[in-house]
TORPA-4810 file (N, C-alpha, C, O; in nm, 3 decimals):
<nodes>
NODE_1_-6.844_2.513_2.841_-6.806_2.386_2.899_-6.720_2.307_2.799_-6.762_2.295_2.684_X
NODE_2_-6.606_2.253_2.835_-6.512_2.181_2.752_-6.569_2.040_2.744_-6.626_1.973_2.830_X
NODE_3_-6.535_2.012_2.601_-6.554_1.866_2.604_-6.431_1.762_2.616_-6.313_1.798_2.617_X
NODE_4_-6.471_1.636_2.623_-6.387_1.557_2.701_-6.273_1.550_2.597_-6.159_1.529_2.638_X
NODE_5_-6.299_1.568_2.453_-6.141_1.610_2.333_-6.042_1.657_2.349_-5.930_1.607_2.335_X
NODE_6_-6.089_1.826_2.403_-6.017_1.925_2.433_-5.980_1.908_2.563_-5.902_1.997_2.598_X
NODE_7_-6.004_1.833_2.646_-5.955_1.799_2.755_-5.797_1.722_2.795_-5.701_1.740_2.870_X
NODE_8_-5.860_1.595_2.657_-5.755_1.506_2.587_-5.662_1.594_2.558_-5.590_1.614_2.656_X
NODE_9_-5.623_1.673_2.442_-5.562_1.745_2.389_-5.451_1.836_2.452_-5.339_1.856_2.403_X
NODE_10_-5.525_1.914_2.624_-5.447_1.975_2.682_-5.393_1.935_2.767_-5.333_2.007_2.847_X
NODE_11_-5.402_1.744_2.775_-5.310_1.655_2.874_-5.248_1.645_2.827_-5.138_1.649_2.883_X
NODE_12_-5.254_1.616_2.628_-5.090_1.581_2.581_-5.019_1.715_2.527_-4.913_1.711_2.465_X
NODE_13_-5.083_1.829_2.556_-4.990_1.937_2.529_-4.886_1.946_2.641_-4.769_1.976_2.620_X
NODE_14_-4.947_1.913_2.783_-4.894_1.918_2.899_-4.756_1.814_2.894_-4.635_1.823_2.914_X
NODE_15_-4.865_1.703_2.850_-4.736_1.561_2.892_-4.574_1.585_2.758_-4.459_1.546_2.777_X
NODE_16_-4.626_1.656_2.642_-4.572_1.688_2.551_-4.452_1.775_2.620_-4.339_1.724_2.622_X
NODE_17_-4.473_1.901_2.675_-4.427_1.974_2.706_-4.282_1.967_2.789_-4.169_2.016_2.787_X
NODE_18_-4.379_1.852_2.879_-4.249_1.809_3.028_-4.156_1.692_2.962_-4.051_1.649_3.010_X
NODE_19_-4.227_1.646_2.827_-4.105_1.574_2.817_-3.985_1.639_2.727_-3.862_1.635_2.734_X
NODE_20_-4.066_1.694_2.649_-3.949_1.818_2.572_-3.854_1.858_2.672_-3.733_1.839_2.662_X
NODE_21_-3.923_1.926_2.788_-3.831_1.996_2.889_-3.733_1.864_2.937_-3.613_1.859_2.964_X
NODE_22_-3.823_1.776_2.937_-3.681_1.638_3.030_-3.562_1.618_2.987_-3.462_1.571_3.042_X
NODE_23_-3.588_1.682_2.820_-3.518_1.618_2.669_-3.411_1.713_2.697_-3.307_1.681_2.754_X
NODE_24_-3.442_1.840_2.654_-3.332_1.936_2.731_-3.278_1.959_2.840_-3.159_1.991_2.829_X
NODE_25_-3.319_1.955_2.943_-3.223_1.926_3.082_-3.117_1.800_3.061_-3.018_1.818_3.132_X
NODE_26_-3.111_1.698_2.996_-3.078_1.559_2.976_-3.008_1.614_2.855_-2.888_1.625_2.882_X
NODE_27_-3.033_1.651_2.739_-2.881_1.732_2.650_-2.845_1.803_2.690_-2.729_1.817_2.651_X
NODE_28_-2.889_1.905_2.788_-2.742_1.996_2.828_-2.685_1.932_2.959_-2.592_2.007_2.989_X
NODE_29_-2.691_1.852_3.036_-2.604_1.770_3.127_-2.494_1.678_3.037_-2.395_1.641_3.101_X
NODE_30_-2.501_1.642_2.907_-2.483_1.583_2.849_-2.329_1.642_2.745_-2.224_1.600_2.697_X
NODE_31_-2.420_1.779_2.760_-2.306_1.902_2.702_-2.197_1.947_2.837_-2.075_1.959_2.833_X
NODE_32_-2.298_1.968_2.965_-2.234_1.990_3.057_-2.079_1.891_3.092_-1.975_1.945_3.130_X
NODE_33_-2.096_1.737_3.068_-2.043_1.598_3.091_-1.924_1.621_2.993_-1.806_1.624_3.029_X
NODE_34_-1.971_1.638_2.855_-1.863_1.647_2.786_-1.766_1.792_2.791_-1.664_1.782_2.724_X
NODE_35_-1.780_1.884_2.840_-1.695_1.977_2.876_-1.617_1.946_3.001_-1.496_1.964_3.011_X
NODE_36_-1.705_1.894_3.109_-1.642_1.886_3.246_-1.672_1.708_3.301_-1.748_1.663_3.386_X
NODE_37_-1.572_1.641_3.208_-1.566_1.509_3.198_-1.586_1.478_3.382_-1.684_1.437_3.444_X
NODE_38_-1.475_1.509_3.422_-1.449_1.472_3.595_-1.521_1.522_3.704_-1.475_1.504_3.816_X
NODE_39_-1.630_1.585_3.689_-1.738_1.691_3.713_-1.783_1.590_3.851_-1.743_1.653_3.949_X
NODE_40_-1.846_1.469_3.894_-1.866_1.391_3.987_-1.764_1.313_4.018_-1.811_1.203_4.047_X
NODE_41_-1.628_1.313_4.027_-1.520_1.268_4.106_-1.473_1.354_4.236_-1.448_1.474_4.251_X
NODE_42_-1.472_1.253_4.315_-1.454_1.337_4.406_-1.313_1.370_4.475_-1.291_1.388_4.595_X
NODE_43_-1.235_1.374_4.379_-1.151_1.422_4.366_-1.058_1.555_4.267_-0.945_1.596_4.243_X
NODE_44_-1.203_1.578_4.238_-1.163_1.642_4.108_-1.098_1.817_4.135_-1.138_1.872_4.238_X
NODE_45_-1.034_1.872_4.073_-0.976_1.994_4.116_-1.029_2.105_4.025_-1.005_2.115_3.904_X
NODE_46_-1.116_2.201_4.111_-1.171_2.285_3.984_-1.014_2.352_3.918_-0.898_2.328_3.952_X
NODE_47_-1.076_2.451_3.800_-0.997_2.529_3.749_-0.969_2.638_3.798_-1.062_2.716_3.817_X
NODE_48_-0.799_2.688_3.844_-0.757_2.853_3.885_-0.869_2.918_3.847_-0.954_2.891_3.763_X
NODE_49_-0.858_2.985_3.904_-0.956_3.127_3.861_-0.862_3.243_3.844_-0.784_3.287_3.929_X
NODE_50_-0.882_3.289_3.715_-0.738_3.394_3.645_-0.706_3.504_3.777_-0.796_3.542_3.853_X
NODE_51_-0.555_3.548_3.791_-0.532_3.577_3.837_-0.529_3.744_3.830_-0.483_3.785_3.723_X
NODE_52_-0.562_3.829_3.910_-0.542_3.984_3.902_-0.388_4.020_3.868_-0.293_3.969_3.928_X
NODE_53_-0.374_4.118_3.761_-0.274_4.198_3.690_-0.155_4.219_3.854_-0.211_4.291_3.936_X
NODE_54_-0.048_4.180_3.890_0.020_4.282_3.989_0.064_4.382_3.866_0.046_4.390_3.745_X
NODE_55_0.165_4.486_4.018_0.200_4.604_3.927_0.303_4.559_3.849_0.314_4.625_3.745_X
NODE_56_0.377_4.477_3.861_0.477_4.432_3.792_0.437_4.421_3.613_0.475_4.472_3.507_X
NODE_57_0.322_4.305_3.669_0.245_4.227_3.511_0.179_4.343_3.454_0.128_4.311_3.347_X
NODE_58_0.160_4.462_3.481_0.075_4.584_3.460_0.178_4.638_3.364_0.150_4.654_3.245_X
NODE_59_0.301_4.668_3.416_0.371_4.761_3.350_0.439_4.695_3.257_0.516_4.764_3.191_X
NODE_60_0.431_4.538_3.224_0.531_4.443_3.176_0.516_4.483_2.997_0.409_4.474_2.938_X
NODE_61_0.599_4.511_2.954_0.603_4.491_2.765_0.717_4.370_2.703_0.830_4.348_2.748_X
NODE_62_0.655_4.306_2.595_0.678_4.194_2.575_0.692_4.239_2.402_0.595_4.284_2.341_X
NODE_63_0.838_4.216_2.332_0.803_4.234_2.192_0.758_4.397_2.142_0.738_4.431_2.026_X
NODE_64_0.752_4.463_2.233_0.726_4.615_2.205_0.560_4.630_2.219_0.500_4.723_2.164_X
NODE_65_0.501_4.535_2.292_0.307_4.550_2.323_0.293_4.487_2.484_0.313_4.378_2.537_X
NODE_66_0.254_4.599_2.521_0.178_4.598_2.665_0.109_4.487_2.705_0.001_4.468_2.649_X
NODE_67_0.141_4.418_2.778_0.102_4.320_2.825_-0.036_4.300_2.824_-0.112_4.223_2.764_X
NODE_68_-0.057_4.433_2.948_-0.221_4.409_3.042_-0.292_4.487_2.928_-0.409_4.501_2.962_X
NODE_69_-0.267_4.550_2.797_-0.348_4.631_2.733_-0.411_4.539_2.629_-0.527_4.507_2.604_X
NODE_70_-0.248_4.495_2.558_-0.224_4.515_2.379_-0.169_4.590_2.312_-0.099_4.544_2.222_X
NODE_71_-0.180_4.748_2.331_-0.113_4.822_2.285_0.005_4.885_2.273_0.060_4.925_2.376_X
NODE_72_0.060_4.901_2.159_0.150_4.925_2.110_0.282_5.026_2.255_0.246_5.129_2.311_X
NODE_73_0.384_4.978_2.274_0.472_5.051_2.356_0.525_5.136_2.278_0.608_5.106_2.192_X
NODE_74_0.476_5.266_2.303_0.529_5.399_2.217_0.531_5.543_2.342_0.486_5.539_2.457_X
NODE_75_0.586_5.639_2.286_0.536_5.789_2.337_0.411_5.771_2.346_0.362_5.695_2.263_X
NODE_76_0.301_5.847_2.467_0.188_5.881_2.530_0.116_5.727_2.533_0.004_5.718_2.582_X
NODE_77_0.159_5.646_2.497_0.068_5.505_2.536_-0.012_5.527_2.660_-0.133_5.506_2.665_X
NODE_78_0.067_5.575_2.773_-0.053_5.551_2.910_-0.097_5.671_2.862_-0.024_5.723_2.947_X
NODE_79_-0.152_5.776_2.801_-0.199_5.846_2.792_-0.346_5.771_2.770_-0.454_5.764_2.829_X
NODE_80_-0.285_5.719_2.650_-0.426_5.630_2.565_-0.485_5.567_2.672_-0.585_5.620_2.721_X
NODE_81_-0.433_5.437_2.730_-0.446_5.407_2.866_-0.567_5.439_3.011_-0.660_5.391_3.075_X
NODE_82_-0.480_5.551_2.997_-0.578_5.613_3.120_-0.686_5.707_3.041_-0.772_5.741_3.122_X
NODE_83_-0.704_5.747_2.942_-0.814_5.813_2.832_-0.924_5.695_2.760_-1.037_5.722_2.720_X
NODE_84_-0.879_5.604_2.756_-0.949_5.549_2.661_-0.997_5.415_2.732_-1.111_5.375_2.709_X
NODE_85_-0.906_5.340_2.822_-0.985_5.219_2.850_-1.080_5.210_3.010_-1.134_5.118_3.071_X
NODE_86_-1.064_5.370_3.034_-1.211_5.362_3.138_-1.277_5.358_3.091_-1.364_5.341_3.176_X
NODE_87_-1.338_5.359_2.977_-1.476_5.343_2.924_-1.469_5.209_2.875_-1.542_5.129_2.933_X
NODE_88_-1.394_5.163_2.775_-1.439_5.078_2.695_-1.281_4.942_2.641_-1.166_4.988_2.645_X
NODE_89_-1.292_4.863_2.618_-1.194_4.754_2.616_-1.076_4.802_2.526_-1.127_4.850_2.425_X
NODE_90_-0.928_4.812_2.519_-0.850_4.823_2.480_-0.881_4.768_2.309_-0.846_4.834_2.212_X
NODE_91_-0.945_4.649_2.300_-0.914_4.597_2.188_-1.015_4.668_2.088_-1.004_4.636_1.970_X
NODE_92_-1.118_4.765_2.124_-1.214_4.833_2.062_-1.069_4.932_1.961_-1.050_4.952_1.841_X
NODE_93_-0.999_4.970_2.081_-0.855_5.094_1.984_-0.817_5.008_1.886_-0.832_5.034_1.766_X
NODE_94_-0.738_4.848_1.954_-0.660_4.801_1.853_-0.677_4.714_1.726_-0.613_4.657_1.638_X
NODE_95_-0.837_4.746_1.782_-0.872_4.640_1.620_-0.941_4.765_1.544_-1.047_4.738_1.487_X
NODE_96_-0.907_4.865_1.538_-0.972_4.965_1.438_-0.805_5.063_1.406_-0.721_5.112_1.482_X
NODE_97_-0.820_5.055_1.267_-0.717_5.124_1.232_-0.788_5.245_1.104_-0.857_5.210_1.009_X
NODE_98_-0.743_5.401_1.138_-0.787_5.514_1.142_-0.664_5.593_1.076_-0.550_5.548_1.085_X
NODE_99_-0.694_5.721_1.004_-0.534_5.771_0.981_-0.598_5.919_1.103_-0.698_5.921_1.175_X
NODE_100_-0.489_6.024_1.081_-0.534_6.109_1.187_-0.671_6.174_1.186_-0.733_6.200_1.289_X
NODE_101_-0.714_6.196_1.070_-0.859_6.265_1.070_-1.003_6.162_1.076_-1.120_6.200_1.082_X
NODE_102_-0.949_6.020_1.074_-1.025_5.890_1.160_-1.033_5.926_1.247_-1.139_5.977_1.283_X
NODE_103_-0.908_5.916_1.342_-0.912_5.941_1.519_-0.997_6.088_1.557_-1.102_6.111_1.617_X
NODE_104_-0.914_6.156_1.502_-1.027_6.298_1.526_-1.167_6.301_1.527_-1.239_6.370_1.599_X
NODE_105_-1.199_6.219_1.438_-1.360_6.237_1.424_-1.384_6.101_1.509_-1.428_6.132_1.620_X
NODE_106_-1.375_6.003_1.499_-1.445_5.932_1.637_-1.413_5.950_1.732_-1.442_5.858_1.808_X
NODE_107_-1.315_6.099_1.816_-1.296_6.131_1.930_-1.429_6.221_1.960_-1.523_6.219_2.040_X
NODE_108_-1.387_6.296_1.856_-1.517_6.437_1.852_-1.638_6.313_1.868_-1.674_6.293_1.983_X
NODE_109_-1.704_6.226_1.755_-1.832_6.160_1.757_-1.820_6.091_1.904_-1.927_6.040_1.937_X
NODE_110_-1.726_6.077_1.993_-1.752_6.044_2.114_-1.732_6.141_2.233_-1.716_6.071_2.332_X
NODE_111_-1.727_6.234_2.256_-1.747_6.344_2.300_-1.893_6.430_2.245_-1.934_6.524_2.313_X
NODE_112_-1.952_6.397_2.143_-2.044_6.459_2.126_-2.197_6.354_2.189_-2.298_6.389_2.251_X
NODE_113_-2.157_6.233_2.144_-2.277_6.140_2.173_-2.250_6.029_2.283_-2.341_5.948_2.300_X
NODE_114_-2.073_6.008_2.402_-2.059_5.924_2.407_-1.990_5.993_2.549_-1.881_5.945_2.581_X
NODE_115_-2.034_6.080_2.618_-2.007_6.185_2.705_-1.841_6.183_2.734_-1.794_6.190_2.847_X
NODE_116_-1.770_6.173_2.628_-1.604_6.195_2.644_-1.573_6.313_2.659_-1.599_6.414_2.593_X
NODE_117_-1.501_6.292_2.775_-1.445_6.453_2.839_-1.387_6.502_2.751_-1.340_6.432_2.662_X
NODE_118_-1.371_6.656_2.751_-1.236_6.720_2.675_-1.145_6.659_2.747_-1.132_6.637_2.868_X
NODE_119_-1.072_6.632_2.632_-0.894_6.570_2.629_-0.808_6.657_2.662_-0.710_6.629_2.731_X
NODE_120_-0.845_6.824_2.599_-0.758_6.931_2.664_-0.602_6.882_2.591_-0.604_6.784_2.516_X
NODE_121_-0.500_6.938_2.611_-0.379_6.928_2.573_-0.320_6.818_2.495_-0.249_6.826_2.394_X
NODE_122_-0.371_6.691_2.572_-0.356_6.569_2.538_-0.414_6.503_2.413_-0.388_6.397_2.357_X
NODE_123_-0.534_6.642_2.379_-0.572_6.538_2.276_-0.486_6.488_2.104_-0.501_6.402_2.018_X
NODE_124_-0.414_6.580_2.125_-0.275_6.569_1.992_-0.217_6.469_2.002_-0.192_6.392_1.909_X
NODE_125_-0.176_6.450_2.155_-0.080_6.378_2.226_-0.150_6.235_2.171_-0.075_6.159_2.110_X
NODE_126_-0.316_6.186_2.194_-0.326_6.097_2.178_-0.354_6.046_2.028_-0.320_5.938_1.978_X
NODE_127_-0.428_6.159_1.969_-0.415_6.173_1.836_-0.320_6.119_1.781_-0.364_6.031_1.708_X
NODE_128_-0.155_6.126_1.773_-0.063_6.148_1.704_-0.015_5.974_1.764_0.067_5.924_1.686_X
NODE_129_-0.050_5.887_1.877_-0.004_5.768_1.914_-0.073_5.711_1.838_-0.015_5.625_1.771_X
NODE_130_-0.235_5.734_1.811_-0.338_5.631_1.725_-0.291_5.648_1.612_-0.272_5.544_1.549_X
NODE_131_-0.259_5.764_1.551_-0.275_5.770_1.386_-0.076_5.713_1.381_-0.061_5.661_1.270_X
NODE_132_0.003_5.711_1.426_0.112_5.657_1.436_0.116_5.484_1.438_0.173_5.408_1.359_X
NODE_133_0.041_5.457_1.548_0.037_5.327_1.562_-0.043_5.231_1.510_-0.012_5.114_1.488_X
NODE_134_-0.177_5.297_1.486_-0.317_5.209_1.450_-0.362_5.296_1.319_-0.477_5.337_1.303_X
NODE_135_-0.256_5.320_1.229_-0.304_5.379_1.098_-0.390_5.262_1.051_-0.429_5.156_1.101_X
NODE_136_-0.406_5.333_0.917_-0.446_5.211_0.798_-0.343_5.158_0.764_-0.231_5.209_0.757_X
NODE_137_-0.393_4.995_0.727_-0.283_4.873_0.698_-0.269_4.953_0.519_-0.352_5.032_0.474_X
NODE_138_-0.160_4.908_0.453_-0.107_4.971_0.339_-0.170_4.826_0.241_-0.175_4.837_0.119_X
NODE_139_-0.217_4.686_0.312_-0.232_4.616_0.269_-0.357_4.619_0.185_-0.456_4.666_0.240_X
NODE_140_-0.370_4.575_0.053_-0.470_4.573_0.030_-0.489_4.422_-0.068_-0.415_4.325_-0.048_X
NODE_141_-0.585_4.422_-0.160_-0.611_4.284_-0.205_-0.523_4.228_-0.257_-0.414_4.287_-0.262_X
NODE_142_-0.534_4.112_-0.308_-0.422_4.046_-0.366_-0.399_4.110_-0.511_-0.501_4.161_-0.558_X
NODE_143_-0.293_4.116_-0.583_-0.287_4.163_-0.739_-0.365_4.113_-0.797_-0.431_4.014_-0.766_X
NODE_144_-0.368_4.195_-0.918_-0.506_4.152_-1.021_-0.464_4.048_-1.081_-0.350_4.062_-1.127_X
NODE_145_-0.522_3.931_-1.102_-0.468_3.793_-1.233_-0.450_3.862_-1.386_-0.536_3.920_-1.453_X
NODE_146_-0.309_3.837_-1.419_-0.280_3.786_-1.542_-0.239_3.716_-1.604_-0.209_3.606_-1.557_X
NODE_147_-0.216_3.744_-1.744_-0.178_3.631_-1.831_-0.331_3.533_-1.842_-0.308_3.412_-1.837_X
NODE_148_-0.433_3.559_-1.851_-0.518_3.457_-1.808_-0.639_3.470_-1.915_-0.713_3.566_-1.937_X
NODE_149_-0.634_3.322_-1.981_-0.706_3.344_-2.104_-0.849_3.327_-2.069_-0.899_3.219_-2.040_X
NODE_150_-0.916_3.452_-2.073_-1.083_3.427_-2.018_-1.163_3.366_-2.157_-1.128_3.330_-2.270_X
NODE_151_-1.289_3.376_-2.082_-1.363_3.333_-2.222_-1.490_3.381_-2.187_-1.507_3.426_-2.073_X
NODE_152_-1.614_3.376_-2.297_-1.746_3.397_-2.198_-1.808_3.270_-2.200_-1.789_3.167_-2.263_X
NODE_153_-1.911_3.316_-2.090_-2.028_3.209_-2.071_-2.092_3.175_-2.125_-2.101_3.296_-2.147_X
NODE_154_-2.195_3.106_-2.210_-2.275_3.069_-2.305_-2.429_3.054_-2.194_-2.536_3.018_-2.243_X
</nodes>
């Protein structure tokens, strides 16, 4: 049998609770307000909703890079294309740079664990666009400082 304390106790855990919750519904309307200032005007015009690729915007290159991809406009590009971005986002290729025996082995490590079809003929074909296009950057750190009178720490 509870006593009348613990009784106390699990009214203000309760009353505690719902007001926490009031607290948050009331900051995120608040967050909601400041993103979507005009949100109760009734005039207000939502936002486009992005528009689907036509074939035009599909095939469009801009600067020598594929519009609807990112990637680089070269020999076998739609190869890459139609190989590589049914599975997974274009920008997974173009933000990883590989020399040819990179690409080889995360083709193979995805074909072995990542059910990638044999490439068959093509796979040189695509081989030779990645390690062409998405090598390693030649960049590396900044030069070493000289001229620079060190000293030690005490």
């Amino acid at each position: 049998m509870e006593n009348n304390f613990d009784k106390q106790i699990k009214a203000l855990a309760r009353m505690l609770s719902a007001f926490f919750g009031l607290l948050l519904v009331l900051v995120g309307g608040l967050f909601y307000l400041k993103e979507h200032p005009n949100a109760f005007e009734k005039n207000s015009v939502p936002e486009p909703l992005p528009v689907a690729l036509t074939k035009e915007d599909y095939d469009k290159v801009e600067d020598g890079i594929h519009i609807a991809t990112g990637f680089v406009d070269d020999t076998h590009m739609q190869l890459v294309v139609q190989n590589c971005t049914s599975c997974h986002s274009a920008k997974l290729v173009t933000q990883n740079r590989m020399s040819e025996a990179g690409w080889t082995a995360t083709i193979k490590w995805m074909q072995e664990t990542q059910n990638l079809w044999d490439l068959g003929p093509n796979e040189e074909k695509i081989i030779a666009y990645l390690a062409k296009n998405y090598a390693p950057n030649q960049k590396g750190r900044r030069q070493n400082l000289s001229d620079i009178e060190w000293y030690e720490l005490k």
